[in-house]
C-alpha positions as CSV (number, residue, x, y, z in Angstrom):
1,X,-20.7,4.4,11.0
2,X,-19.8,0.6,10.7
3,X,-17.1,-1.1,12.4
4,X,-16.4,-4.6,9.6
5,X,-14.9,-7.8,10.9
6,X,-14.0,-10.6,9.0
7,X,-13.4,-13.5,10.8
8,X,-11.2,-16.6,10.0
9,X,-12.6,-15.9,6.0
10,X,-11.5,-18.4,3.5
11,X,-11.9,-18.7,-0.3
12,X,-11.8,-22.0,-2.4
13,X,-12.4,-22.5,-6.1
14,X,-12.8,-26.0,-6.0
15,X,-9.9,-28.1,-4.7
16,X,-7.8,-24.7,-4.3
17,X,-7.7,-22.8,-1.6
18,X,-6.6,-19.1,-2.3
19,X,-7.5,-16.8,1.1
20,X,-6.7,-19.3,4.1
21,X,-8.8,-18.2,7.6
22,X,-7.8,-14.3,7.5
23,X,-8.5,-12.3,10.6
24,X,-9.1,-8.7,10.3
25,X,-11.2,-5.4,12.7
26,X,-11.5,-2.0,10.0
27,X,-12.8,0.6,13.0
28,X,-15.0,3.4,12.5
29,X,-14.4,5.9,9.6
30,X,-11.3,3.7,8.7
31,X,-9.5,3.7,5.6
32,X,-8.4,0.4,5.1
33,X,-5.5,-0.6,2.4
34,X,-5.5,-3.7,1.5
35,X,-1.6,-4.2,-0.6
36,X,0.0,-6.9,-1.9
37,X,1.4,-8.6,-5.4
38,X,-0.6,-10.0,-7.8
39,X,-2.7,-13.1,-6.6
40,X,-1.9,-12.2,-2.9
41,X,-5.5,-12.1,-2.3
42,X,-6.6,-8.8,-2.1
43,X,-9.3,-8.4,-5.0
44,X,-10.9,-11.7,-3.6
45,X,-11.5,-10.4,-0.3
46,X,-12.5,-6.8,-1.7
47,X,-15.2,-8.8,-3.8
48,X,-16.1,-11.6,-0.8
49,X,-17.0,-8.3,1.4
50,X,-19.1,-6.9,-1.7
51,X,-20.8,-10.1,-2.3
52,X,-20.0,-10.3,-5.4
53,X,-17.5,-13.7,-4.7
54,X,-18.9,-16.1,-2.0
55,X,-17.6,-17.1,1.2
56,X,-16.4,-20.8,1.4
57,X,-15.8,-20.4,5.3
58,X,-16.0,-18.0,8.3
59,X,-18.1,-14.6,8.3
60,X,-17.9,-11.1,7.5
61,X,-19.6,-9.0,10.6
62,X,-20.8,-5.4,10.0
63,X,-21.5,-4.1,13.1
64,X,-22.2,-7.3,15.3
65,X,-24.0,-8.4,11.9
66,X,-23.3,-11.1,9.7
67,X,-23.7,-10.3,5.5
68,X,-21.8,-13.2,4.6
69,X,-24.7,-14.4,2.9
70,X,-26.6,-11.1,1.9
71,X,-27.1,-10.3,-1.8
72,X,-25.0,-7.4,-2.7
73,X,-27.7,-5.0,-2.9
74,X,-28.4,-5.7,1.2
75,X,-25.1,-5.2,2.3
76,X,-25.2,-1.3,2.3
77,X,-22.0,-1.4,0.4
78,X,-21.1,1.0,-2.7
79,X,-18.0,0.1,-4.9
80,X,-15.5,2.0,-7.4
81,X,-14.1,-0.6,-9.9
82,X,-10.8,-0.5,-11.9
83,X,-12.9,0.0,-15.4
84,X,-15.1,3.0,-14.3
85,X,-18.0,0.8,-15.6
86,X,-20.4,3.6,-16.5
87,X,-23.0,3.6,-18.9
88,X,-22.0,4.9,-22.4
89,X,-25.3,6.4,-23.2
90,X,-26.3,8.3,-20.1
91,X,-24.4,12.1,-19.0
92,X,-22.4,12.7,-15.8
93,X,-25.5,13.7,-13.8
94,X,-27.7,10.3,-14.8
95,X,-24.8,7.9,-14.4
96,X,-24.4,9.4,-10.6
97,X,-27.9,9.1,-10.2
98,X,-28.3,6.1,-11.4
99,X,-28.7,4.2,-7.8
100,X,-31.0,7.0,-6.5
101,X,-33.5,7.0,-9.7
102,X,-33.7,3.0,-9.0
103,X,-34.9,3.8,-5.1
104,X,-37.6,6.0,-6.7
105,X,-35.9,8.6,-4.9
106,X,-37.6,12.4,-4.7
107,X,-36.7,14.1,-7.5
108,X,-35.3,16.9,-5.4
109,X,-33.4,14.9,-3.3
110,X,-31.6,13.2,-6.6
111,X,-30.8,16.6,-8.1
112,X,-29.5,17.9,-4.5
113,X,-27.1,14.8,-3.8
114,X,-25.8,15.0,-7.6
115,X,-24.7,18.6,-7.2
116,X,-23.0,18.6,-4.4
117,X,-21.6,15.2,-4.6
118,X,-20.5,16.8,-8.1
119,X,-19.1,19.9,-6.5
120,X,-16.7,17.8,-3.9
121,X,-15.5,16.4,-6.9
122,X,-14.8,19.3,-9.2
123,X,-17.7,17.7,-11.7
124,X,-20.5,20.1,-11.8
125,X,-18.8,21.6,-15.7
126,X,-19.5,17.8,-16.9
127,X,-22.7,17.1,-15.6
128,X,-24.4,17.2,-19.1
129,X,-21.1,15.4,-20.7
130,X,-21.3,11.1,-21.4
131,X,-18.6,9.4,-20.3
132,X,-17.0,9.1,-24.0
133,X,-16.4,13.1,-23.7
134,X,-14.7,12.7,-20.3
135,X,-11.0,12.1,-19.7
136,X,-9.8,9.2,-18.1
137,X,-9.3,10.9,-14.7
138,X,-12.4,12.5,-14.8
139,X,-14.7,9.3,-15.7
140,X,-12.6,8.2,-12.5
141,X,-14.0,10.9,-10.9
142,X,-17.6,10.3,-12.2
143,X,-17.1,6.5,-11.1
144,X,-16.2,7.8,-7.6
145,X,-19.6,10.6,-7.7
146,X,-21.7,7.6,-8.6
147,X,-20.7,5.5,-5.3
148,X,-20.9,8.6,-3.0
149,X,-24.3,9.4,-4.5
150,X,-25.7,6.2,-2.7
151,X,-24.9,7.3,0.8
152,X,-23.6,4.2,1.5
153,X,-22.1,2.9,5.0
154,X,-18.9,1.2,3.5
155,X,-17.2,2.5,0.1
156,X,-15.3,-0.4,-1.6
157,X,-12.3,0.6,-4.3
158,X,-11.0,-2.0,-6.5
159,X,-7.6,-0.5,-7.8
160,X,-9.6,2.5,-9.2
161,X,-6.4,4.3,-10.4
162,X,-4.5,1.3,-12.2
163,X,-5.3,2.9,-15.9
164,X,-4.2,6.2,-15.6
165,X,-0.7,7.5,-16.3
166,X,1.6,8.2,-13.5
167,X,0.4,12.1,-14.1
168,X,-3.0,11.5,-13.3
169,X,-2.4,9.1,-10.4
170,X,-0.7,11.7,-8.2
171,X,-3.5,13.8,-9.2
172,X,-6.1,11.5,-8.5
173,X,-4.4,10.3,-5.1
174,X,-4.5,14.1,-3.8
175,X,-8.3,14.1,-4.8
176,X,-9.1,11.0,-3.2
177,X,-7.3,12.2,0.1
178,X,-9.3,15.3,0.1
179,X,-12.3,13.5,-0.1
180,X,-11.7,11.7,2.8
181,X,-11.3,14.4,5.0
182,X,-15.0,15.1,3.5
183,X,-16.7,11.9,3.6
184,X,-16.6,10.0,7.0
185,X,-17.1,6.7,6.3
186,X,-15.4,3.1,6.1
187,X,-13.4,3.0,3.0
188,X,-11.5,-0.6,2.0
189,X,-9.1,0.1,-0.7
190,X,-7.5,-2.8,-2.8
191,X,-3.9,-1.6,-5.1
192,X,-0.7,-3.2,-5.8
193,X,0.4,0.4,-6.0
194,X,2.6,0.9,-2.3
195,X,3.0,4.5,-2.7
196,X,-1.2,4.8,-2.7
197,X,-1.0,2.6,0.1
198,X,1.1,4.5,1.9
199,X,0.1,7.9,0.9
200,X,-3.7,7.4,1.4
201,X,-4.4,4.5,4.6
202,X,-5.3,5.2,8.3
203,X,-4.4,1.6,8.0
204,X,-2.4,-0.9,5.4
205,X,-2.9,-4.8,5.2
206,X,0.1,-6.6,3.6
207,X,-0.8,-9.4,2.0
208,X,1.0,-12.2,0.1
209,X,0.0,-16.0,-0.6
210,X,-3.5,-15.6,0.7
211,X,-2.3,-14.6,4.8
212,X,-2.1,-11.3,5.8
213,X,1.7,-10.3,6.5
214,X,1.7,-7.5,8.8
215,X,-1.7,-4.3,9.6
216,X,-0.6,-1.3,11.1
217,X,-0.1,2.5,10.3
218,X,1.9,3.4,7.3
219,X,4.6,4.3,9.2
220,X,4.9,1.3,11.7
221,X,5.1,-0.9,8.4
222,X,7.3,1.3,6.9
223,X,9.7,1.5,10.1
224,X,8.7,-2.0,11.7
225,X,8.4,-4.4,9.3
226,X,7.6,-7.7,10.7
227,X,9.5,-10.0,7.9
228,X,11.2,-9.7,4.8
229,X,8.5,-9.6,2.9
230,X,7.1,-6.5,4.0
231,X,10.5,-4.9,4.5
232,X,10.8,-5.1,0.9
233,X,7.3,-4.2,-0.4
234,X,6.9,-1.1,1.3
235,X,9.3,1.6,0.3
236,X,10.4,2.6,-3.3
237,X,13.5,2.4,-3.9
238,X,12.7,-1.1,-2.1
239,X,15.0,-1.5,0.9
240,X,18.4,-3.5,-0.1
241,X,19.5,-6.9,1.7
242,X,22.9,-7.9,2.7
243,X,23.5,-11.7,3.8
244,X,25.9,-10.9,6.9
245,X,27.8,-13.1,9.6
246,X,26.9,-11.6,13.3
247,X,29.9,-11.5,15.5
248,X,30.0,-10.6,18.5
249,X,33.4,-8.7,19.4
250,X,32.5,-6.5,22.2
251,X,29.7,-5.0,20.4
252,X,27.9,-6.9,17.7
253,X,28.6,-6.7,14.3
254,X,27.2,-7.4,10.8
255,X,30.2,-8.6,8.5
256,X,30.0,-9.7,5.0
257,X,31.5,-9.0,1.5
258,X,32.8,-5.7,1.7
259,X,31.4,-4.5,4.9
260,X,31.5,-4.4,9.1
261,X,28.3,-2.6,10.5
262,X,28.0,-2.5,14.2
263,X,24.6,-3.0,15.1
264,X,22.3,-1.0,17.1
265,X,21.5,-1.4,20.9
266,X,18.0,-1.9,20.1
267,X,18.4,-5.1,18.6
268,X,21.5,-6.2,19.4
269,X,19.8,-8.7,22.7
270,X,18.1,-10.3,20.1
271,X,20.7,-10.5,17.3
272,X,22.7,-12.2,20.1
273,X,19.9,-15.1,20.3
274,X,21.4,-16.2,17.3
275,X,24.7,-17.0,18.9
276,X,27.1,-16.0,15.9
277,X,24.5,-17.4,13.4
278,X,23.9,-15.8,9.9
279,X,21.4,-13.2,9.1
280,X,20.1,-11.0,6.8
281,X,21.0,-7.1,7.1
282,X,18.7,-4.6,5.6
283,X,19.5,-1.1,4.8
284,X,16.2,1.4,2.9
285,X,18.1,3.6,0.3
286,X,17.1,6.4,2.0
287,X,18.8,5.3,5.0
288,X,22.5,5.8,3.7
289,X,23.9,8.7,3.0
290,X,27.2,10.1,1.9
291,X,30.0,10.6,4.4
292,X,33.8,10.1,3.5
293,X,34.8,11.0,7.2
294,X,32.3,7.9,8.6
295,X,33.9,5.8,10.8
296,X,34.4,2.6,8.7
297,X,31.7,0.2,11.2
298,X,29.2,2.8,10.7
299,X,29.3,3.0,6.7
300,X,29.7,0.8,3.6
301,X,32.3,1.8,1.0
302,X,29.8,1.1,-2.5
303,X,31.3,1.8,-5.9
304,X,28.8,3.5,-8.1
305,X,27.5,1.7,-11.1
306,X,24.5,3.7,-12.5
307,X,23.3,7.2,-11.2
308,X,19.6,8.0,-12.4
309,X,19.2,11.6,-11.9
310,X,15.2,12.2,-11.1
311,X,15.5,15.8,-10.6
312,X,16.2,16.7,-6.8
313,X,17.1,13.5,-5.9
314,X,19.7,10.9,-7.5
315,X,19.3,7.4,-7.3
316,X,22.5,5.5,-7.3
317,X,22.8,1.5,-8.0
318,X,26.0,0.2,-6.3
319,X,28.8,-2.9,-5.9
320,X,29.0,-3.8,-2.5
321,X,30.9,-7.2,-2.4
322,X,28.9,-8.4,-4.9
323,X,25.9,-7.4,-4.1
324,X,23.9,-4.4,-5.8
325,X,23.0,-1.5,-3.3
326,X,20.4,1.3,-3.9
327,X,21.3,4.7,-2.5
328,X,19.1,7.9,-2.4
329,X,20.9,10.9,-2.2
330,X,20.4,14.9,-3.0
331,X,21.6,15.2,-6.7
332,X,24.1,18.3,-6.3
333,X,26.4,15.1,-4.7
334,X,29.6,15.0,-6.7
335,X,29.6,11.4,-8.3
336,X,31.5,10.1,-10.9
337,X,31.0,6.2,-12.0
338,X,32.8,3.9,-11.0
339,X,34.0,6.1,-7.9
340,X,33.7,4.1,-4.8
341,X,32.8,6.3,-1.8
342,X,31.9,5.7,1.8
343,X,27.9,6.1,2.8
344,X,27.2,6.1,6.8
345,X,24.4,3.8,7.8
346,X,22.2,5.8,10.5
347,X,21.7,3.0,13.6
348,X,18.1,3.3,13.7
349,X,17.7,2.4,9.5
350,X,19.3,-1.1,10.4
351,X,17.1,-3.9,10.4
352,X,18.2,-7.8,10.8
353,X,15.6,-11.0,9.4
354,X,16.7,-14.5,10.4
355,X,17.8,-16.0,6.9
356,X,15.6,-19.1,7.1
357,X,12.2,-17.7,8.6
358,X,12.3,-14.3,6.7
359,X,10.9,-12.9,10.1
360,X,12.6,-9.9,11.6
361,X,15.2,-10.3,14.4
């Protein structure tokens, strides 16, 4: 299987430059997420490694070979777009076909790769169905069969899962995941959507303003987050921030409006390089819960504004000096609005971002 490079890639319409000189290495059997807000650059380097936009500078390498110039049909590259983009008038078992029948593939062959590409996908009821007759999951589905029927090296997805309901996602994201542990290949998945890119990658790619943010596993994103940015992209509830004073008083602690945290060991040597400066504290909902016996630089005292009760859990939207808080918390939790109550901070959920370069501390 193909290891991808691209190297130093840039993309200008005319005068504007919109994906400036990204590096990136996708390994073996990788799947790749690329996330990020709209315009961040994502779609454009999904489509650049397709062919189907054109590279204004560097190279895209597929195993020590360049296709930055190679017409899409050369690249060995199979693609699921956000619209399904199936043909209206052909059944399930035609529209998967579709690339084979254009090879003048064995008639055999075809019929063997459609059935058990349609088994994986739980499509062999539809085969004989057009895409009109198909729900929207399912066309999804047919979308997917037609890409895996072409044997491909790389599988490209363009948000595939953007126009279904929130039902159909989760049902679509387990189906995708199962897949994967079936089909070993390089897959380079574009969404805006963090929970698919956490949920789904080997590997996620934040990207914002054209420069990739931070690449790692979900969980050193998730735990590690390199800047602000990224901090509070990944993670839903998104994490809360807290402008804060550092003072050192024998330990070191984070003071502002309404609260005293002492930090952790782990980054209190750097938080010190700051000498006293100003930073920003960052606390993920899920990272506070409820203690009234915490020891006062180990919590923040929030006074509950809106409770959203989402079955198990509760999310609760906070005052804090001034500042809104987020907190996650299990829903049998006595609250009552406008209660203020105390919420321990665990150490290792603590996370400080110099205030003028976003970057972590």
């Amino acid at each position: 299987m193909p290891s991808i490079q691209l190297q130093r890639l840039v993309k200008r319409y005319g005068g504007l430059e919109v994906l400036h000189g990204i590096d990136l290495d996708m390994a073996e059997n990788e799947f790749t997420v690329l996330v990020g807000p709209s315009g961040c650059g994502k779609s454009t380097t999904l489509r650049m490694l397709a062919g189907l936009e054109s590279v204004s500078d560097g190279d895209i390498v597929v195993d020590g070979r360049s296709i930055a110039h190679l017409d899409p049909k050369d690249r060995d590259i199979a693609m699921v777009f956000q619209d399904y983009a199936l043909y209206p008038h052909m059944n399930v078992a035609r529209n998967m076909s579709f690339s084979l029948r254009l090879k003048k593939r064995p008639r055999d062959e075809i019929d063997r790769k459609v059935r058990a590409t349609a088994e994986m996908l739980g499509l062999t009821p539809y085969l004989d169905r057009k895409p009109g007759e198909l729900s929207g999951g399912q066309r999804q589905r047919v979308a997917m069969g037609r890409a895996l029927c072409r044997d491909a090296g790389i599988f490209l997805f363009d948000e595939p899962l953007s126009n279904l309901d929130a039902k159909l996602r989760g049902q679509m994201r387990a189906e995708l995941a199962m897949m994967r542990q079936s089909v070993r290949k390089n897959m380079v998945y574009v969404t805006h959507d963090q929970i698919e890119a956490m949920t789904l990658a080997d590997r996620i790619v934040v990207m914002n303003g054209g420069h990739i943010q931070q690449q790692g596993t979900p969980s050193e994103l998730f735990r590690r987050p390199v800047n602000r940015f990224v901090a509070g992209f990944l993670g839903s509830p998104p994490m809360n921030f807290l402008e804060a004073e550092l003072v050192d008083d024998g330990g070191l602690h984070a003071r502002g409006a309404g609260f005293s945290l002492r930090l952790p060991e782990d980054i209190v040597t750097r938080a010190r390089k700051l000498g006293g400066g100003r930073a920003t504290l960052g606390i993920r909902p899920s990272d506070l819960e409820y203690a009234p016996e915490a020891a006062p630089d180990r919590a923040l005292d929030l006074r509950v504004i809106v409770s959203e009760y989402i079955g198990a859990q509760s999310v609760l939207i906070c005052d804090c000096g001034g500042t809104r808080v987020t907190v996650e918390i299990k829903s049998e939790t006595p609250i009552a609005l406008g209660e203020t109550l105390r919420f321990a901070a665990r150490p290792e959920g603590l996370h400080l971002f110099d205030p003028e370069t976003e970057r972590a501390i």
